[in-house]
C-alpha positions as a printed Julia matrix, in Angstrom:
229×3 Matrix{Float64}:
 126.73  -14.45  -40.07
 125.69  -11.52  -42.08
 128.52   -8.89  -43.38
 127.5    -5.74  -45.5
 129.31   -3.4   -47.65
 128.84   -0.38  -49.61
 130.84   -0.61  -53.14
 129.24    1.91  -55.41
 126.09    1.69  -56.42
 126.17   -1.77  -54.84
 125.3    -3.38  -50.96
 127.52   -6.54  -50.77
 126.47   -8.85  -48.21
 127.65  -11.92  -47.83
 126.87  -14.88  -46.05
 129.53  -15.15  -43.21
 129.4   -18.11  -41.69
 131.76  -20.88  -43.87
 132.94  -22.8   -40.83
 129.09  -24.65  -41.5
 129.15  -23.56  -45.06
 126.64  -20.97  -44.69
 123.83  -22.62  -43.51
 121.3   -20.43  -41.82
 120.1   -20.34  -38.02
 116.94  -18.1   -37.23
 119.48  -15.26  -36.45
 120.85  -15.51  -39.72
 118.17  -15.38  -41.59
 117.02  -12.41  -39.61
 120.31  -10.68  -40.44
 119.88  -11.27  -44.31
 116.22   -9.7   -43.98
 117.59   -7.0   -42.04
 120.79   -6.35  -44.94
 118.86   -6.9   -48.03
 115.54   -4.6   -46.95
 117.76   -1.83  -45.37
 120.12   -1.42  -48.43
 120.03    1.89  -50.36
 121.94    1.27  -53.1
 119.79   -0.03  -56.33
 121.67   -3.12  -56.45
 122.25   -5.79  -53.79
 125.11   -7.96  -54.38
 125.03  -11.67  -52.16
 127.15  -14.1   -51.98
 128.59  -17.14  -49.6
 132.36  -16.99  -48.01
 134.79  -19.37  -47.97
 133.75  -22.41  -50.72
 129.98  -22.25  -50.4
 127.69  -20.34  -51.16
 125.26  -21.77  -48.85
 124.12  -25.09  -47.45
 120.36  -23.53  -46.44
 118.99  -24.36  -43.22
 121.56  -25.76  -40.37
 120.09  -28.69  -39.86
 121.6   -28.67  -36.06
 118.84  -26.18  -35.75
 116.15  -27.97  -37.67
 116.77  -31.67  -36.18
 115.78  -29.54  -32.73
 112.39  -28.46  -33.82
 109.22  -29.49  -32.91
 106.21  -29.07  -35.15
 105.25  -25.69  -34.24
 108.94  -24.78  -34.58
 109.64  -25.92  -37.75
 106.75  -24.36  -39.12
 107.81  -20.78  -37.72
 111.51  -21.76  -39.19
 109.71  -22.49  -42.48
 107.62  -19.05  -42.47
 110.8   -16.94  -41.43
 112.71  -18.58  -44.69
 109.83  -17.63  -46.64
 109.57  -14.25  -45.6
 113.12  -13.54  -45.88
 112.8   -14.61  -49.73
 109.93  -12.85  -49.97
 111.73   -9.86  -49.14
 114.51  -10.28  -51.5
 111.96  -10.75  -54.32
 110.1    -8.11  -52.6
 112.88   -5.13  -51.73
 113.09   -2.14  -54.07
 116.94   -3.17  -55.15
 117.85   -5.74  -57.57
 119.24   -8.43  -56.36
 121.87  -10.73  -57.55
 122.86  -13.71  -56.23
 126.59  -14.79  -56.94
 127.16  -18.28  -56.36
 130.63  -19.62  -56.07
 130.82  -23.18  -55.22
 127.68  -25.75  -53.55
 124.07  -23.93  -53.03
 122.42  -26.9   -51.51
 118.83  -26.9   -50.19
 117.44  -23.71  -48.6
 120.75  -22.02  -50.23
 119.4   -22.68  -53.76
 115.87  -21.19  -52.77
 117.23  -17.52  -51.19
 119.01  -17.76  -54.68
 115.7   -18.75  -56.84
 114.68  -15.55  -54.81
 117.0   -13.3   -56.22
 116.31  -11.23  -59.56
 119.55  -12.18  -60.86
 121.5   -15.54  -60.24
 125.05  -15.61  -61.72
 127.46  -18.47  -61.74
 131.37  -19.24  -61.52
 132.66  -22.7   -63.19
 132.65  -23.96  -59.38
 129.16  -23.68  -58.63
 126.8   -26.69  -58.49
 123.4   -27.13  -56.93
 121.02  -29.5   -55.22
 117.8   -29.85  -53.2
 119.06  -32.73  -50.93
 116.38  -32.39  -48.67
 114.9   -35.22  -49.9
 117.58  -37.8   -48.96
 116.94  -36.86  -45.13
 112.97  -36.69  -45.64
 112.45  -33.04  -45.99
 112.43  -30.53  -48.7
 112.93  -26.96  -49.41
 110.35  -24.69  -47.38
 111.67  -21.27  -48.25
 109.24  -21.03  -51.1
 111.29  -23.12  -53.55
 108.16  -25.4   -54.47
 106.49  -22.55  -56.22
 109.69  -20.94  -57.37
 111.58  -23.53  -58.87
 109.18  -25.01  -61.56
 108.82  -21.43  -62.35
 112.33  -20.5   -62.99
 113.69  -23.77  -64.71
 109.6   -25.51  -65.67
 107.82  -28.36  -63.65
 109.56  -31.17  -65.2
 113.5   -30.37  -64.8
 112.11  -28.82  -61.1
 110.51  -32.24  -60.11
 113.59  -34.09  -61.14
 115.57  -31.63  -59.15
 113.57  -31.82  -55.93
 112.58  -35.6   -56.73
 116.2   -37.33  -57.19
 118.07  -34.7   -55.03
 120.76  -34.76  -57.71
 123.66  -32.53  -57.57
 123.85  -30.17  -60.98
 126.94  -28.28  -61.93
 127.2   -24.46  -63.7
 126.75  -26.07  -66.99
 123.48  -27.48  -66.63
 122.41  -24.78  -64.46
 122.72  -22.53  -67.3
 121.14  -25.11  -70.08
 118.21  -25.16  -67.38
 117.48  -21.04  -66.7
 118.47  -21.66  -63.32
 121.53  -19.38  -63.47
 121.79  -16.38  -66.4
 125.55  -16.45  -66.92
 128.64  -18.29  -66.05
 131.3   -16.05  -64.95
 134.47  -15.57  -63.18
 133.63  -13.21  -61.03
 130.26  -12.8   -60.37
 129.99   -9.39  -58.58
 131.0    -7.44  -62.01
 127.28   -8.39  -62.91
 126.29   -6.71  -60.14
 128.1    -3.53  -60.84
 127.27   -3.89  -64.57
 123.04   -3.51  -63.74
 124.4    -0.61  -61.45
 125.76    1.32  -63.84
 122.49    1.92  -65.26
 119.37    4.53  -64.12
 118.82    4.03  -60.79
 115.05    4.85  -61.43
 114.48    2.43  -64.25
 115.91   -0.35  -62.29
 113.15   -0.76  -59.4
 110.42    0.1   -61.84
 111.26   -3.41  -64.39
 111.61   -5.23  -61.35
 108.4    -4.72  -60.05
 106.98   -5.31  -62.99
 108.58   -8.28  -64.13
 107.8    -9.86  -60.25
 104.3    -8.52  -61.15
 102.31  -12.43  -60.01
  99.68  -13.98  -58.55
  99.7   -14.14  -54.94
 101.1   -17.17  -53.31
 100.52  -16.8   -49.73
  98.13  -20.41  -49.84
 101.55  -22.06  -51.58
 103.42  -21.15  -48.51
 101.5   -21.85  -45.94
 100.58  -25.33  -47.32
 104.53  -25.76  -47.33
 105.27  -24.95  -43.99
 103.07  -27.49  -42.44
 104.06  -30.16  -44.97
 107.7   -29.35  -43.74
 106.72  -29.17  -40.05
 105.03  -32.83  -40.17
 108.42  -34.19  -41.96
 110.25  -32.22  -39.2
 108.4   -34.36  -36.62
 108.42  -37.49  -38.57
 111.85  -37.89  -39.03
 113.52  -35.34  -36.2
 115.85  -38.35  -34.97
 117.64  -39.12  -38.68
 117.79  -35.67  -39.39
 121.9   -34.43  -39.63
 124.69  -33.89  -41.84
């Protein structure tokens, strides 16, 4: 579901799989590891195709898990942000249309998140009896603060570009996204990993994650049978 391309100083790769808007298998989120750590241009450019950006996990997948599972489906999300906050090129997220769930944590993930008028966002995980275990619990109260963050993840309420932008959760609203991307390219190559790492520069948060993924694995279990689109 993964497609990559070289544009200048910038790796697109976009999330190819709109049929299910997007949302992520384990293969998937192997191949977006894979794409965003092997890039060697200084700027990684990702977006969804077709009218999502992404829907997070496929919850085809998750509904399937048992508890063991859905913990190792939790750590692979986590890593796979992890290595977008982690990888030596800046990465901007463009997001064009719904980032639901896991789709708005690989997002939180990215250095850069840029929005068109169409995008909205929403941590429905709640509705089904799950949340976000990509590393969103730690990640979102730090991008937009604890108390927009628990009303976020709390009412599972859908947000459009606007109030994205009031909140920090998005930079800019734009019509097309990937000229942000180009724009941070067109700078020194060398600067650009250097502010990075320091601005990621945090304390560590492997105990966050770990907690996480077995608080998602028991909800996994719990509610496996009501678990669907």
């Amino acid at each position: 579901m993964i497609e990559t391309a070289v544009d200048g100083g910038v790796t697109r790769v976009t999330l190819d799989r709109p049929a299910r808007r997007n949302a992520f298998t384990e293969s998937g989120l192997r191949g977006l590891r894979s794409a965003v750590t092997g890039a060697e241009t200084p700027v990684v450019y990702l977006s969804g195709a077709g009218e999502a950006f992404s829907a997070g996990a496929d919850l085809e997948v998750v509904g399937r898990l048992d508890h063991e599972e859905a913990r190792a489906f939790a750590r692979l999300g986590q890593s796979v942000a992890a290595a977008i906050e982690e990888a030596e090129a800046v990465v901007v997220a463009g997001i064009d249309g719904p980032a639901r769930g896991g789709g708005v944590e690989l997002a939180l993930a990215c250095d850069v998140r840029v929005a068109t008028p169409a995008a909205t966002f929403a941590e429905t995980g709640v509705s089904l009896g799950l949340f976000g275990a990509w590393g969103g619990t730690a990640r979102l109260p730090r991008v937009v603060g604890e108390g927009e963050a628990m009303d976020l993840a709390l009412s599972g309420r859908t947000v459009d570009a606007e109030a994205a932008l009031r909140m920090g959760l998005v930079s800019r609203i734009v019509d097309e996204p990937a000229d942000v991307a180009h724009e941070i390219a067109a700078n020194d190559p060398t600067a650009l990993p250097v502010l990075k790492r320091l601005m990621r520069d945090d304390a560590d948060r492997a105990v966050q994650h770990a907690r996480e993924a077995d608080a998602f694995a028991d909800l996994v279990e719990a509610n496996a049978a009501d678990i669907s689109w």
